[in-house]
N, CA, C and O atoms as a Maestro MAE file, in Angstrom:
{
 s_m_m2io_version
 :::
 2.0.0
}

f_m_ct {
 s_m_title
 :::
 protein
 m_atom[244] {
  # First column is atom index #
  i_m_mmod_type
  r_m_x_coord
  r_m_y_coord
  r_m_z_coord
  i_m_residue_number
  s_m_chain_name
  s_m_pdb_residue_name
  s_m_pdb_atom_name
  i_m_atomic_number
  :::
  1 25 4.873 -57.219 -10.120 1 A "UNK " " N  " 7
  2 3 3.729 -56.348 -10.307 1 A "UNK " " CA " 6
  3 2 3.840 -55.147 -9.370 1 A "UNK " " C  " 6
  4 15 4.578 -55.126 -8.385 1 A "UNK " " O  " 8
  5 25 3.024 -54.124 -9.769 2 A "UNK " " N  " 7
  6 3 3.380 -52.818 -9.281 2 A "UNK " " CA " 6
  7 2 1.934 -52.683 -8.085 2 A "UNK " " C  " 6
  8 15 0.960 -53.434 -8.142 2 A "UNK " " O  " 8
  9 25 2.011 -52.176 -7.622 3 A "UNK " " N  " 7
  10 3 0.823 -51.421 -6.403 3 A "UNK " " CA " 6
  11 2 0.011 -50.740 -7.115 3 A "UNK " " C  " 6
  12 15 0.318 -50.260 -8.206 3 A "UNK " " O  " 8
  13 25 -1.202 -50.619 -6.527 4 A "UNK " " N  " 7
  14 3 -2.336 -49.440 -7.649 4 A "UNK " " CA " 6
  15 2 -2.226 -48.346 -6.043 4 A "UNK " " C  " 6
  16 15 -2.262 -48.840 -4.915 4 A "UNK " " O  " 8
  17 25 -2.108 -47.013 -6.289 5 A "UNK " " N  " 7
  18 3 -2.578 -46.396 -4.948 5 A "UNK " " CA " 6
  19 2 -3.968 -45.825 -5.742 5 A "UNK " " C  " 6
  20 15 -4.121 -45.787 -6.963 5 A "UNK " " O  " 8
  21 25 -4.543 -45.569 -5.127 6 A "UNK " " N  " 7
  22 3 -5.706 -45.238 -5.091 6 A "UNK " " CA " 6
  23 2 -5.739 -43.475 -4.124 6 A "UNK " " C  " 6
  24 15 -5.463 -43.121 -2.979 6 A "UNK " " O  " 8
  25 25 -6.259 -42.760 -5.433 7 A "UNK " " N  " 7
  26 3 -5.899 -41.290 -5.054 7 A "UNK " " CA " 6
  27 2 -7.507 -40.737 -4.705 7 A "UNK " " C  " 6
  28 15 -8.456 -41.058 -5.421 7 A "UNK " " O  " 8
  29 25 -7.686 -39.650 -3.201 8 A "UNK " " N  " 7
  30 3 -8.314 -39.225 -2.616 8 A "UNK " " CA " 6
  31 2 -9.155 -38.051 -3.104 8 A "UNK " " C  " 6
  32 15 -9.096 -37.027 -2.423 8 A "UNK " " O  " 8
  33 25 -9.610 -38.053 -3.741 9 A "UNK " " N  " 7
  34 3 -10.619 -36.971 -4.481 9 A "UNK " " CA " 6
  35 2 -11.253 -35.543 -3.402 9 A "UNK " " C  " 6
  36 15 -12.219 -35.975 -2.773 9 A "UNK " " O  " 8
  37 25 -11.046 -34.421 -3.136 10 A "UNK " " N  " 7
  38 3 -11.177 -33.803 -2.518 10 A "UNK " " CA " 6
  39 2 -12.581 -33.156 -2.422 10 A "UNK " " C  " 6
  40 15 -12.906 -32.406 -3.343 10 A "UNK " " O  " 8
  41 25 -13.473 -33.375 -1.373 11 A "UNK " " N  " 7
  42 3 -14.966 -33.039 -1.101 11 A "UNK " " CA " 6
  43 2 -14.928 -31.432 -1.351 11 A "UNK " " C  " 6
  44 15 -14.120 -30.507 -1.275 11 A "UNK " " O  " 8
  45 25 -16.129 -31.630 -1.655 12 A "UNK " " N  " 7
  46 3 -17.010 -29.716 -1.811 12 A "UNK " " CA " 6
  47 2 -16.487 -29.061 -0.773 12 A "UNK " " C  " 6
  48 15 -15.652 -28.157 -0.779 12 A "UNK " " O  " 8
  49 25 -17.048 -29.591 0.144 13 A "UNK " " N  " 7
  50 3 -16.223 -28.615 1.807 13 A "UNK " " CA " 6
  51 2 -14.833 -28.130 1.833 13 A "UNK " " C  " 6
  52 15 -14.534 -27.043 2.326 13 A "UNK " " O  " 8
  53 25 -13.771 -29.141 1.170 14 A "UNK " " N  " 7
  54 3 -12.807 -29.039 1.357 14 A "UNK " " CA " 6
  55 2 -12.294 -27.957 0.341 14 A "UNK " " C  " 6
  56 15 -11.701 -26.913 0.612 14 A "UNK " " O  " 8
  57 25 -12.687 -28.484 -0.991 15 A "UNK " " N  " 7
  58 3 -12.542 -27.456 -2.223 15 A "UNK " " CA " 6
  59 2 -12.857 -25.881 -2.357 15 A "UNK " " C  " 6
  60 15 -12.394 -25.090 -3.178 15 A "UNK " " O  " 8
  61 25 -13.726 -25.666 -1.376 16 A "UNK " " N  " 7
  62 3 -14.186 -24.384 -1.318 16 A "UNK " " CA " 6
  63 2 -14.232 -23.715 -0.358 16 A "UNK " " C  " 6
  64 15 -15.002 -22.785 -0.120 16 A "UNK " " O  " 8
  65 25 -13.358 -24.163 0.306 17 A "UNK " " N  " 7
  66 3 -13.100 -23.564 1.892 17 A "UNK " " CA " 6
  67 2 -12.263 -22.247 1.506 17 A "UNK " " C  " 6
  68 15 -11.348 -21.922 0.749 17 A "UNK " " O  " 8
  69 25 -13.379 -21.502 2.770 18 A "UNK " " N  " 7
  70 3 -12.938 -19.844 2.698 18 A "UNK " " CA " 6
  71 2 -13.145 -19.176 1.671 18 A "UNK " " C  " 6
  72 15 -12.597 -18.077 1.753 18 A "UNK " " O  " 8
  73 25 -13.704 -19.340 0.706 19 A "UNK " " N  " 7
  74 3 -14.411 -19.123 -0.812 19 A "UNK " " CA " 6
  75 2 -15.940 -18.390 -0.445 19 A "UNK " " C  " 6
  76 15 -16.278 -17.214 -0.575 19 A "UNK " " O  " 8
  77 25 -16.610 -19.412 -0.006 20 A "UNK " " N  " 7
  78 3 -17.872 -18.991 -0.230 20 A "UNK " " CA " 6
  79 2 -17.919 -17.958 0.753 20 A "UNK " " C  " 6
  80 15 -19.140 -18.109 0.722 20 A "UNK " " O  " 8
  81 25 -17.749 -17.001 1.644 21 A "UNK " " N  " 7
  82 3 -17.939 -16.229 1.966 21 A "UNK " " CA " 6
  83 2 -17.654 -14.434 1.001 21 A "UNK " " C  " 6
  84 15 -18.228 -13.352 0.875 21 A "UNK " " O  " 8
  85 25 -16.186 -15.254 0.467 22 A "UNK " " N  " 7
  86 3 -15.799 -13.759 0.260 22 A "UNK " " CA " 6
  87 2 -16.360 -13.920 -1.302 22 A "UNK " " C  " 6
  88 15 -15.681 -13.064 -1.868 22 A "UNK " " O  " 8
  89 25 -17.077 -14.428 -2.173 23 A "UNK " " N  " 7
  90 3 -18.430 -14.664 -2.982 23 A "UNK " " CA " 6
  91 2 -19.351 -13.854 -2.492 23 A "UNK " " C  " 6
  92 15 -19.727 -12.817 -3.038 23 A "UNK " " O  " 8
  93 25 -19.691 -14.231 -1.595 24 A "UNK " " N  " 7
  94 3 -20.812 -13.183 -0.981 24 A "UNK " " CA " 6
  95 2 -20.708 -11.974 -0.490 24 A "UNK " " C  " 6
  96 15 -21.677 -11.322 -0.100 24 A "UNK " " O  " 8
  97 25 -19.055 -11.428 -0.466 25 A "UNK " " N  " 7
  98 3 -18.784 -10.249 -0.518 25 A "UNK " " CA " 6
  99 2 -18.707 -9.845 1.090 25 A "UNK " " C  " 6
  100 15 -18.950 -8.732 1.557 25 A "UNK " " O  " 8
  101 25 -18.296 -11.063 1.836 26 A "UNK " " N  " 7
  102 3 -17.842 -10.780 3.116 26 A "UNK " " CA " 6
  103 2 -16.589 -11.463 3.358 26 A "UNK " " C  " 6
  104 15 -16.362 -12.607 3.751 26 A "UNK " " O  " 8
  105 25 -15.453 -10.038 2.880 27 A "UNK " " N  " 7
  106 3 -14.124 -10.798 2.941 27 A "UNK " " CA " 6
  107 2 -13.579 -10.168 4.140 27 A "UNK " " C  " 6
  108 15 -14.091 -9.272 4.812 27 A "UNK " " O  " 8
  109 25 -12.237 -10.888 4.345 28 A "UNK " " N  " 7
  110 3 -11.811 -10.889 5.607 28 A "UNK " " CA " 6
  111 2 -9.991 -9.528 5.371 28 A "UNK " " C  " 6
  112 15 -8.816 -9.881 5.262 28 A "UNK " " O  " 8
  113 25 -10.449 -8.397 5.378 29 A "UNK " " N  " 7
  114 3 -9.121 -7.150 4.927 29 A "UNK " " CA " 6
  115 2 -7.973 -7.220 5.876 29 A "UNK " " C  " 6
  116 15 -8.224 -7.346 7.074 29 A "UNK " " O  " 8
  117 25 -7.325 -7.184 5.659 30 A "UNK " " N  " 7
  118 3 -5.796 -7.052 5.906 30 A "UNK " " CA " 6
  119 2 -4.906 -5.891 6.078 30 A "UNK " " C  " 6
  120 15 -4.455 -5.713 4.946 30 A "UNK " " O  " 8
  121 25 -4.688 -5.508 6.415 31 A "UNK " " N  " 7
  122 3 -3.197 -4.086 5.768 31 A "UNK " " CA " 6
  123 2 -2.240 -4.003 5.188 31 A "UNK " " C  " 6
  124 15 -1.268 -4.047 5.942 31 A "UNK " " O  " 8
  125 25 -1.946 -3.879 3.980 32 A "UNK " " N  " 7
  126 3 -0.698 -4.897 3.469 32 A "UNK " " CA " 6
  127 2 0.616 -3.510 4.135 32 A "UNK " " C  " 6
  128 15 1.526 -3.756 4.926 32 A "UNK " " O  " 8
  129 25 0.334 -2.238 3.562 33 A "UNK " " N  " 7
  130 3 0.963 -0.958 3.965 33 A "UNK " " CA " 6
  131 2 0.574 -0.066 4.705 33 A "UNK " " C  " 6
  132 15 -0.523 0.025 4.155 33 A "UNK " " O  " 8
  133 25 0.521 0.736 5.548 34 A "UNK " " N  " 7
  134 3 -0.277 1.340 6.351 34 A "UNK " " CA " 6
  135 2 -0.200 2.451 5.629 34 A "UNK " " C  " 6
  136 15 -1.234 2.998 5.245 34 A "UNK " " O  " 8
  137 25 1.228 3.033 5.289 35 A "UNK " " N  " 7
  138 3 1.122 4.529 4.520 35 A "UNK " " CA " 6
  139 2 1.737 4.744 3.232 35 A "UNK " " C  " 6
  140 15 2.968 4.760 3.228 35 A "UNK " " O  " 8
  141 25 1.154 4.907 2.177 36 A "UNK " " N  " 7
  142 3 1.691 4.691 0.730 36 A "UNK " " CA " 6
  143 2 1.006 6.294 -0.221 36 A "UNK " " C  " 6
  144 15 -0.132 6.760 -0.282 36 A "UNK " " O  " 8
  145 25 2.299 6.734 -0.822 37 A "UNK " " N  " 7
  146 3 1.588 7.778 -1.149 37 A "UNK " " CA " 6
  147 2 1.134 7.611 -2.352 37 A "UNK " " C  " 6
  148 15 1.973 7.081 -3.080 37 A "UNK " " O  " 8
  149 25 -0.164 7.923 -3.017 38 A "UNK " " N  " 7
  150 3 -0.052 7.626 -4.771 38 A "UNK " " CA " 6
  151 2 -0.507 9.373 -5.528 38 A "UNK " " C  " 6
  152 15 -1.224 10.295 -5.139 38 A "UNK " " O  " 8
  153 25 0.278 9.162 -6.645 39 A "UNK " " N  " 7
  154 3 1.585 10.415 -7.101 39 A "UNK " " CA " 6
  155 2 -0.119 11.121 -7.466 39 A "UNK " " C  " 6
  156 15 -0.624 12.056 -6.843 39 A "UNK " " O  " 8
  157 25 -0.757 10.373 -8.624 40 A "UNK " " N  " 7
  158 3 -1.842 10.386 -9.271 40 A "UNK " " CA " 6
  159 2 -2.766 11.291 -8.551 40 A "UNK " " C  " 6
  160 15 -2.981 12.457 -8.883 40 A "UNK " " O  " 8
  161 25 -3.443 10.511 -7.266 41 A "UNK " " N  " 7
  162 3 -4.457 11.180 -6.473 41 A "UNK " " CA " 6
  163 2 -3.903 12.187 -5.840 41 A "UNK " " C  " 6
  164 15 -4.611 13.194 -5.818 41 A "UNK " " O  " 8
  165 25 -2.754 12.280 -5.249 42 A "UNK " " N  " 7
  166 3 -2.228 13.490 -4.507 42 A "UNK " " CA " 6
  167 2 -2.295 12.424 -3.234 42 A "UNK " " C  " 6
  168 15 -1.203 11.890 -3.427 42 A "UNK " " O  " 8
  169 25 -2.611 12.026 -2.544 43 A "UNK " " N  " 7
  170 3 -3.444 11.525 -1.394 43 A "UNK " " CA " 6
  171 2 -2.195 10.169 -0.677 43 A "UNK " " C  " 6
  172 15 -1.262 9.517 -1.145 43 A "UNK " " O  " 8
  173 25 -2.961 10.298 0.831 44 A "UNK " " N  " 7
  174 3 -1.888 8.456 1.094 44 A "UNK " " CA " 6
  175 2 -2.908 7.768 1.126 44 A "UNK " " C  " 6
  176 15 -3.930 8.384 1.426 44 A "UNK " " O  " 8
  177 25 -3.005 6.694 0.922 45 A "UNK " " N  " 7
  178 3 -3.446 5.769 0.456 45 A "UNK " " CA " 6
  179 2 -3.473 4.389 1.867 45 A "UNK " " C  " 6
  180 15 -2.711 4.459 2.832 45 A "UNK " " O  " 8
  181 25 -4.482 3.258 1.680 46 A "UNK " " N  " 7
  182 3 -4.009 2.570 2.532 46 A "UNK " " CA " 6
  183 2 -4.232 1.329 1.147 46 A "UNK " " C  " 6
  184 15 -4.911 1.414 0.124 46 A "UNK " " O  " 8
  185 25 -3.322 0.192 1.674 47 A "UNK " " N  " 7
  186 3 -3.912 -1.096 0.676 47 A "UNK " " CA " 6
  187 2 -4.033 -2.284 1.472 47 A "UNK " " C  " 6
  188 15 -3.189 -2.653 2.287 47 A "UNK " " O  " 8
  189 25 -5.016 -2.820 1.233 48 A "UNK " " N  " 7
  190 3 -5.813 -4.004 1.674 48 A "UNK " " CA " 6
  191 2 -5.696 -5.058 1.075 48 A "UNK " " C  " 6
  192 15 -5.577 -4.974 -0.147 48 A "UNK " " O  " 8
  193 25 -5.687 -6.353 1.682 49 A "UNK " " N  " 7
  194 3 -5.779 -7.384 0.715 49 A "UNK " " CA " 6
  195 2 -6.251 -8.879 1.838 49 A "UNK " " C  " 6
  196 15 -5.742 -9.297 2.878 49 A "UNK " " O  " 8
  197 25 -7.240 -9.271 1.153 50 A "UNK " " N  " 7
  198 3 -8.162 -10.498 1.893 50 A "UNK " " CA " 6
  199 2 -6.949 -11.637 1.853 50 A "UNK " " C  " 6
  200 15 -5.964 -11.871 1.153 50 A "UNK " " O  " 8
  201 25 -7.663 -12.256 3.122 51 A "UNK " " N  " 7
  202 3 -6.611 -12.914 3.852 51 A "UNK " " CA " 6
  203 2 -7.197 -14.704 3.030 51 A "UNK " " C  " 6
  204 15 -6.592 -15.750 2.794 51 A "UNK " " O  " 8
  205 25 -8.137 -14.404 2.901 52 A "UNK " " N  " 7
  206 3 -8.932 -16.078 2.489 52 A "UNK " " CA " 6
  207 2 -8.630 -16.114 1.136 52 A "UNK " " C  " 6
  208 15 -8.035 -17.135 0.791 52 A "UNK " " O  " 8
  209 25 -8.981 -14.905 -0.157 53 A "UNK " " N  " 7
  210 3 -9.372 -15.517 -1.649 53 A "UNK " " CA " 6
  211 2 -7.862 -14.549 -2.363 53 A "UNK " " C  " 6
  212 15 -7.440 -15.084 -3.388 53 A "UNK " " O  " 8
  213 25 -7.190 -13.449 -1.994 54 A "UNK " " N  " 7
  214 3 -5.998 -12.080 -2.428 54 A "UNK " " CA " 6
  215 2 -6.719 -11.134 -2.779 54 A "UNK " " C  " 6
  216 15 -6.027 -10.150 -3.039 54 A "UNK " " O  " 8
  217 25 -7.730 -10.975 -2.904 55 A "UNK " " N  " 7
  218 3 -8.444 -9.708 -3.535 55 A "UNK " " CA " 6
  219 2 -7.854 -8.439 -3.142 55 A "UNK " " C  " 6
  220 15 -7.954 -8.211 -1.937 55 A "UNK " " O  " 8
  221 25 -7.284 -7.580 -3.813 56 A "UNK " " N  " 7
  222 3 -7.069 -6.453 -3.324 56 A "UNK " " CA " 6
  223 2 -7.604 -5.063 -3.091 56 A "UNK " " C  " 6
  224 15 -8.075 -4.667 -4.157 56 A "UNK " " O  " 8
  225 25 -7.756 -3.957 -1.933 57 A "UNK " " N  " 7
  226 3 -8.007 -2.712 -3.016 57 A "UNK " " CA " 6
  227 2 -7.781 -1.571 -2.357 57 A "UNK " " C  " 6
  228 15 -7.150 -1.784 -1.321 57 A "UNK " " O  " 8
  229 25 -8.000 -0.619 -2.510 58 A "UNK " " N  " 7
  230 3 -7.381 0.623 -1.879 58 A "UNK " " CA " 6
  231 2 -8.254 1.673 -1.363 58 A "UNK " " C  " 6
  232 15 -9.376 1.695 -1.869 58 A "UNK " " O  " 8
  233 25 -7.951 2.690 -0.325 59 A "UNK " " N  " 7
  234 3 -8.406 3.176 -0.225 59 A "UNK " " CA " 6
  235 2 -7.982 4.440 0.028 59 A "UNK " " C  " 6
  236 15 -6.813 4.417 0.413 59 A "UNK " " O  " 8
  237 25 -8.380 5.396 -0.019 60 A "UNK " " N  " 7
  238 3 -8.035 7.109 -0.166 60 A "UNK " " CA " 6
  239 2 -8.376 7.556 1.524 60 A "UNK " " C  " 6
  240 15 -9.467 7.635 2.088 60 A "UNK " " O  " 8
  241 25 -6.960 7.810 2.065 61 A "UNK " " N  " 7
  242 3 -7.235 8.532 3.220 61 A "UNK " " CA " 6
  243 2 -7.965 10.029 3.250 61 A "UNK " " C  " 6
  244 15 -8.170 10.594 4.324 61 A "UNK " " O  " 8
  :::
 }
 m_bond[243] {
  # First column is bond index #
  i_m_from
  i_m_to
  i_m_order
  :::
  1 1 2 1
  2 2 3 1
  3 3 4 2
  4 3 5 1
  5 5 6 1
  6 6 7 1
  7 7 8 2
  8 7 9 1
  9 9 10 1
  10 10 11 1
  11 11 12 2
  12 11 13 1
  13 13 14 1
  14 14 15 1
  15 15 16 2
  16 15 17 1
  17 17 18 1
  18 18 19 1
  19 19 20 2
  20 19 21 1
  21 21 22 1
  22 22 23 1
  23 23 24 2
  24 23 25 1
  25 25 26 1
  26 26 27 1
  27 27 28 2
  28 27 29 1
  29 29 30 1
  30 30 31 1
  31 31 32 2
  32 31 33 1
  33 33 34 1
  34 34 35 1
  35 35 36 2
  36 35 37 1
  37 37 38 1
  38 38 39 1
  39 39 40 2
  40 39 41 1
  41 41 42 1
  42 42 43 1
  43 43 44 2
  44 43 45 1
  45 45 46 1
  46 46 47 1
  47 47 48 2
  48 47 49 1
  49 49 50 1
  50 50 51 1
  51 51 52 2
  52 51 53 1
  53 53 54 1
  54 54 55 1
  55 55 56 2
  56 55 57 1
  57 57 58 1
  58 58 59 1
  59 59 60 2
  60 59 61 1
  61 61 62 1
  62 62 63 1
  63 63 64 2
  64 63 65 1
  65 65 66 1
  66 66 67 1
  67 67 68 2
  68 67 69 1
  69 69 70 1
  70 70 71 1
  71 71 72 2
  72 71 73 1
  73 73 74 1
  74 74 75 1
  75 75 76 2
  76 75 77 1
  77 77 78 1
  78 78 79 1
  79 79 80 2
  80 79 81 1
  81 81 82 1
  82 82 83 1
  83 83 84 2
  84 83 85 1
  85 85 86 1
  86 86 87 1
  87 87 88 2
  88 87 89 1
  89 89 90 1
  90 90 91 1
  91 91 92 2
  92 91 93 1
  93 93 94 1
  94 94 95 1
  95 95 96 2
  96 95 97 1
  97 97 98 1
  98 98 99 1
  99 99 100 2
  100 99 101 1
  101 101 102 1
  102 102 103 1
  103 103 104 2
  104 103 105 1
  105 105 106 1
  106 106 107 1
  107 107 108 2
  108 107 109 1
  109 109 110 1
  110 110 111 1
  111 111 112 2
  112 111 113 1
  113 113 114 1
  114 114 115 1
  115 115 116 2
  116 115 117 1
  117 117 118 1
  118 118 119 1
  119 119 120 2
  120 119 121 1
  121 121 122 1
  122 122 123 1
  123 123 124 2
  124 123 125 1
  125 125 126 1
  126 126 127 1
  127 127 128 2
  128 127 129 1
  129 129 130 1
  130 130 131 1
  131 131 132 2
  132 131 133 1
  133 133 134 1
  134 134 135 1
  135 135 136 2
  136 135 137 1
  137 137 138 1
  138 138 139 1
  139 139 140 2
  140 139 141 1
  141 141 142 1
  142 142 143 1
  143 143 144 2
  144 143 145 1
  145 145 146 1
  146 146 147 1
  147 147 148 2
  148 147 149 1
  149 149 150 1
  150 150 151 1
  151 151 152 2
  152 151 153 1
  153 153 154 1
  154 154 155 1
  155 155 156 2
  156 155 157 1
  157 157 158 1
  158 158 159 1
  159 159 160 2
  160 159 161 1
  161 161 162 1
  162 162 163 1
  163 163 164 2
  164 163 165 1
  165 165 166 1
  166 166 167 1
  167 167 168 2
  168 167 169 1
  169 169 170 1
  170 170 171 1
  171 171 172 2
  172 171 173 1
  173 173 174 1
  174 174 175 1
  175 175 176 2
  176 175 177 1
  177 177 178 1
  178 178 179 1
  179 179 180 2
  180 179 181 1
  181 181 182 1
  182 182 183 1
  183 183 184 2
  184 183 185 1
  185 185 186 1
  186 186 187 1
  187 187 188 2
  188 187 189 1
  189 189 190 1
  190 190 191 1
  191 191 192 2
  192 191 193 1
  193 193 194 1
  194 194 195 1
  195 195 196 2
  196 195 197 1
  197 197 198 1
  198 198 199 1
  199 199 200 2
  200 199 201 1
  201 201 202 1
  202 202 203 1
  203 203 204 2
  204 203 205 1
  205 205 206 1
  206 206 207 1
  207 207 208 2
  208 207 209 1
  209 209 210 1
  210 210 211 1
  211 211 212 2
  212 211 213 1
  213 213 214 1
  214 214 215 1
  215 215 216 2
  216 215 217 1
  217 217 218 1
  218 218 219 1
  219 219 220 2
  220 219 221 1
  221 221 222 1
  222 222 223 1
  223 223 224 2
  224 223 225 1
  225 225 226 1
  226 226 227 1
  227 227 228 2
  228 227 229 1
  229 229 230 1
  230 230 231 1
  231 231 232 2
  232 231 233 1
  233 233 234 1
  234 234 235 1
  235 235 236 2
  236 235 237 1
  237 237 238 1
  238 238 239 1
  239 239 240 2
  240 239 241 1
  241 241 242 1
  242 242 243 1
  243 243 244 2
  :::
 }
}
């Protein structure tokens, strides 16, 4: 006969860790590039990206 394992179901806390904040629109930005030029705007650019959920986005120096 074989073993049963018995598998650990992962709690709310655990599942949604670092989530519920950047939900509420308090994420945690990053720098991915410091100086990037984009052709479009004329402009350099910086790009950001949250360290908890990837969200990315940019901004116009």
């Amino acid at each position: 006969m074989s073993n049963v394992v018995q598998f650990k179901r992962p709690s709310a806390k655990e599942k949604h860790k670092g989530k519920t904040l950047c939900k509420s629109g308090f994420h945690k930005w990053v720098i991915i590039q410091e100086k990037q030029f984009d052709v479009k705007q004329g402009k350099l650019i910086t790009l950001y990206e949250c360290s908890r959920c990837g969200e990315k986005k940019t901004r116009a120096i």
